[in-house]
N, C-alpha and C positions, 0 to 999 in steps of 0.2 A: 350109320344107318338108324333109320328111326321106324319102329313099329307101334302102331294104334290100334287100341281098343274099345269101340265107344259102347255106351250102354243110358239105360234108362228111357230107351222108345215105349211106346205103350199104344194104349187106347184111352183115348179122354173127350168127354162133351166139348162139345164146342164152348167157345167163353172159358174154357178150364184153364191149367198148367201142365206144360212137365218142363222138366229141369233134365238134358243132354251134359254126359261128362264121356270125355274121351281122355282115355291114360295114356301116356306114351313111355314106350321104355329109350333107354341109350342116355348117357349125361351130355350128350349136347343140343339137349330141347331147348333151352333156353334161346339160342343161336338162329333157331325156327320163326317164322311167322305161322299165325296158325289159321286156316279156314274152317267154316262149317259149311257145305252145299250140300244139296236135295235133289233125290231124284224121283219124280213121280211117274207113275205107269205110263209107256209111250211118249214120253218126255224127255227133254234132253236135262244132263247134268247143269243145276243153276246155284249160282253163288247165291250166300247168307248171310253171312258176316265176317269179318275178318277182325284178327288181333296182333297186335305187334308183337315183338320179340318179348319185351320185358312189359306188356301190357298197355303202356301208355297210351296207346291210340286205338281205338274199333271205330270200324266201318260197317255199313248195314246196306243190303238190300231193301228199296224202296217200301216194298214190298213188306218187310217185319221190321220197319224200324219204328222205332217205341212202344215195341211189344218182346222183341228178343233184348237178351242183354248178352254179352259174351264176355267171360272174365277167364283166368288162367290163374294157375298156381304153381310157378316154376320149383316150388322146392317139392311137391309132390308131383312133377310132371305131370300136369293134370289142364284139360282146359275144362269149363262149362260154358255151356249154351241154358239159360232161363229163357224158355219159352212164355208166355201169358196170354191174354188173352186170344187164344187158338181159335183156330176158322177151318171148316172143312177144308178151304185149298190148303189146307198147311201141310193136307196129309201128302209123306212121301218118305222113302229113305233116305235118313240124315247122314249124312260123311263125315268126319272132319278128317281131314289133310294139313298136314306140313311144305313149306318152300321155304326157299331162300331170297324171296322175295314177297314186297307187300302186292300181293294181288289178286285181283277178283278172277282174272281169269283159270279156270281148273288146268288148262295145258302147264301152267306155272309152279304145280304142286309135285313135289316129288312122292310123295308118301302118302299110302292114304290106311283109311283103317276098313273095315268089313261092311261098316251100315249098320244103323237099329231103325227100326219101321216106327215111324210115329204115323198113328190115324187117328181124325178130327172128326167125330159123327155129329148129323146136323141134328 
């Protein structure tokens, strides 16, 4: 079993940064793929990015790609999400989620962690 905790949501101008880190415990994170999705007010849950097991490959939503970066750090069970150049729609609760498969869809994730609220003022 794998339990997540993310942290580092905030408030930031538009055009700003934040940098997303979800910790996970249990020693078989590495065996994970890992997601990050968003959920905005009245919104359904939307994929973000994805990362392989051992990192080698991310995948993006159209939507933040060359703006998010998503890296991991298997010896600290650790993923990040580098946000950059943020946009008002960015605001929303950020997830990240573990599966056992690589995929965009949220039904595919087994685990997820609590949320951190990132909001983007114009």
């Amino acid at each position: 079993q794998v339990q997540l905790v993310e942290s580092g949501g905030g408030l930031v101008q538009a055009g700003g940064s934040l940098r997303l880190s979800c910790a996970a415990s249990g020693r078989t994170f590495r065996r994970y793929a890992m997601g990050w999705f968003r959920q905005a007010p009245g919104k359904e849950r939307e994929f973000v990015a994805l990362i392989s097991e051992l990192g080698l490959s991310t995948y993006y939503a159209e939507s933040v790609e060359g703006r998010f970066t998503f890296s991991r750090d298997n010896a600290k069970n650790t993923v990040y999400l580098q946000m950059n150049s943020l946009k008002p729609e960015d605001t929303a609760v950020y997830y990240c989620a573990a599966s056992e498969q690589r995929s965009r869809f949220k039904e595919d994730y087994d685990y997820w962690g609590q949320g951190t609220q990132v909001t983007v003022s114009s």
